[in-house]
C-alpha positions, 0 to 999 in steps of 0.5 A: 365846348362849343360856341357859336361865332357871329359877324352881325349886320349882314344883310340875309337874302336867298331861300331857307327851307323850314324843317318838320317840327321839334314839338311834333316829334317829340310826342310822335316818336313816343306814340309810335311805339302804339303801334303792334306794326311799322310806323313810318314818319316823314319831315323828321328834323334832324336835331338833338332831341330827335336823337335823345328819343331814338335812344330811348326807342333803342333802350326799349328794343324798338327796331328803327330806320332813320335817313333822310328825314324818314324814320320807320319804327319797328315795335314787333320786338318791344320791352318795357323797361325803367326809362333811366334818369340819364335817357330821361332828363336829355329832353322834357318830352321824354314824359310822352313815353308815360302814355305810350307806354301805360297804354301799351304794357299798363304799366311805365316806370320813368324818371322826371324828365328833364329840359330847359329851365324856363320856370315850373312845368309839373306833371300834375294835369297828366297824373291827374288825368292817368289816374282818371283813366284808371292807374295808381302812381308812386312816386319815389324821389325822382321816380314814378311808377304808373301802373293799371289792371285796365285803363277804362275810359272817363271825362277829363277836364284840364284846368290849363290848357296844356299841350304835354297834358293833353297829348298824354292822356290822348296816348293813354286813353286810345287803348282804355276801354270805352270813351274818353273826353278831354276837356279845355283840350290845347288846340295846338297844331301839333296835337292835330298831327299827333291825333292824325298818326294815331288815327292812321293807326287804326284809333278813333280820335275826334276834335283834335285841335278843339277844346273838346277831343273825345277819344273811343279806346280800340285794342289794336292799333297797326301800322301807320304813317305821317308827314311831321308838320314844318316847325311854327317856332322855327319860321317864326324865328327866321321870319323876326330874322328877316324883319331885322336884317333881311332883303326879300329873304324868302321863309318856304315850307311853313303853314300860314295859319300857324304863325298868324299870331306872329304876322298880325304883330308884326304887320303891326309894327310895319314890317314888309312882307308877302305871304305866297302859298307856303312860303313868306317873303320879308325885308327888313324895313326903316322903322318899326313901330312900338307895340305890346305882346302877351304870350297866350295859348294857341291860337294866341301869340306862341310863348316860344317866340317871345323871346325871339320876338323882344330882339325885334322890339329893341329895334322899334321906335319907342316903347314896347311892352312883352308880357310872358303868361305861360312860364316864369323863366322866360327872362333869362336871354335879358341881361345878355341883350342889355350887355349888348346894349338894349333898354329892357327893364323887367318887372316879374314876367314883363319886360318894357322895352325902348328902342330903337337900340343899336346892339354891339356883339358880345359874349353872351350866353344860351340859359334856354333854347328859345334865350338861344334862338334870342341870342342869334337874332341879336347876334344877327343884327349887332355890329361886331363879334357876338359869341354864345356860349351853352349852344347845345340849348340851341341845337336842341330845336334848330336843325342846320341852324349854321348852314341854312343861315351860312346860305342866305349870307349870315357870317355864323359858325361853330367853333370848338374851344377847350 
């Protein structure tokens, strides 16, 4: 078992480099496999996820190249084949596959995906919206089946706006016949770099990133290529660490507009930055403000960062309130942060929060890979030894996590226990 060792209240100063982004990869590995040519992918992160995809590329004879952050896939030689429960449950975008492959051979079986236990996350918009392009699902215990004779094109109205629906039924639908519209689309930043690599490959995708994407279905699609997005999530994460202990720590290769929620906050509260071109220099400052957030779809306040951003508001001077409205599990990272000596109090999918809190390191644990990220920041500013137990949560959509922070002076390692 692995754990994570943290010496905390240590002032972190230097450069960290964003890495692409995990919610990007995990939905263009998947569409690459559209592609009857070679699909080169660069920025690739090199993180667990990345890795669970690629042995699934392996199980579908998929050809790949992967080094360096450069990944080319080779679907010349492709099979369709039951996706296993064991390849399935590693990560919860394994579902992607269900488009990919339903637009390429017409028919997938896969098994429920997996993922981190952050509350109900059913697949029903992206059944729904299969069936409206044409295919029958059966669904066998933890097994489902999709199957059509041809996926014709039709209007589809999202009742959430949810970023795996919406990505899905794009994947279906490039190769129905006719014309598709996806309405109350997510308008995420991924979506847009998914859309682009289709496009790159010869589909014809408009409106992504609007709640409007209207999809014309071709039957080809050859080679392509893409940049993967730097990670919003994972600049997210180390900005809140910069506002914690940070002294003009430098966060580089991010795209402003894609934490702009997160800056307006944190503006809010007081803390010090500067925003450069592509990269953001923040210091940890002497008082924080209390302040209020509620977790929206983008371009509202990213749920990935709310319990991130809950460490930060136990350093604020009075009471802050973090509302989740997008998962019912998003808790899990609170008890250990009141072990660690913070006044959380929560009342279903709100926490009141009262700092400021001088935190204490403890043994705590990762119950999700965002909880995880929660319990670095903590460990970061706590006085003492903070060690996190399930890291692999964390490993999950943090590449290099240990080195880039090892790099900018943070006292962090990983160790190996029985």
């Amino acid at each position: 078992m692995k754990q994570l060792v943290i010496n905390g209240n240590k002032e972190l100063k230097g450069e960290i480099k964003i890495s692409g982004a995990k919610n990007s990869i995990v939905a263009l590995i998947p569409a690459a496999i559209l592609s009857d040519d070679k699909v080169s992918l660069y920025n690739v992160p090199n993180i667990s996820d990345t890795k669970a995809l690629l042995d699934i590329l392996d199980l579908l004879n998929c050809e790949y190249k992967y080094d360096n952050e450069a990944l080319e896939i080779n679907t010349k030689k492709i099979k369709n084949k039951v996706i296993e429960e064991e390849l399935s449950k590693k990560l919860r975008a394994s579902y992607y596959f269900m488009g990919a492959l339903l637009a390429k051979f017409k028919q997938v079986e896969i098994y429920f995906p997996g993922g981190c236990n952050i509350g109900s996350r059913p697949i029903d918009f992206h059944i729904k919206g299969f069936e409206k392009l044409g295919a029958e699902v059966t669904i066998d215990g933890n097994k489902y089946t999709f199957k059509a004779k041809k996926l014709k094109g039709a209007n589809i109205y999202l009742d959430f706006a949810s970023v795996g629906a919406t990505i899905n039924i794009m994947l279906a639908a490039v190769k129905a016949e006719g014309k598709t519209t996806i309405s109350n689309a997510a308008k995420e930043p991924e979506i847009v770099n998914v859309a682009t690599l289709l496009n790159s490959m010869g589909a014809k995708i408009s409106g992504a990133g609007t709640s409007e994407i209207k999809i014309e279905g071709v039957n080809h699609l050859s080679a392509g290529v893409i940049d993967v997005i730097p990670d919003r999530i994972e600049a997210g994460t180390y900005i809140i660490a910069g506002a914690l202990v940070g002294n003009k720590l430098r966060i580089s290769g991010i795209i402003e507009e894609h934490v702009e929620a997160l800056l307006s906050k944190l503006k809010e509260m007081g803390v010090k930055l500067e925003c450069t071109g592509d990269s953001i220099v923040i210091s940890k400052s002497k008082r924080y403000k209390p302040i209020n957030i509620k977790t929206l779809v983008f371009p509202g306040f990213v749920t990935d960062l709310g319990q991130p951003v809950s460490v930060l508001l136990t350093q604020a001077d009075g009471m802050s309130i973090f509302e989740e409205t997008i998962f019912e599990n998003r808790m899990g990272h609170v008890k250990y942060l009141q072990k660690m000596g913070a006044n959380i109090r929560v009342n279903d999918r709100t926490a009141i929060i009262i700092g400021p809190a001088h935190l204490k390191g403890k043994e705590v644990v990762a119950t999700d890979l965002r909880a995880g990220a929660a319990m670095v920041l903590a460990g970061l500013v706590a006085k003492g030894t903070t060690t996190i137990n399930n890291i692999e949560h964390i490993l999950r959509g943090y590449e290099n996590i240990v080195e880039k922070l090892q790099n900018v002076g943070a006292d962090i390692k990983i160790v190996e226990v029985e």
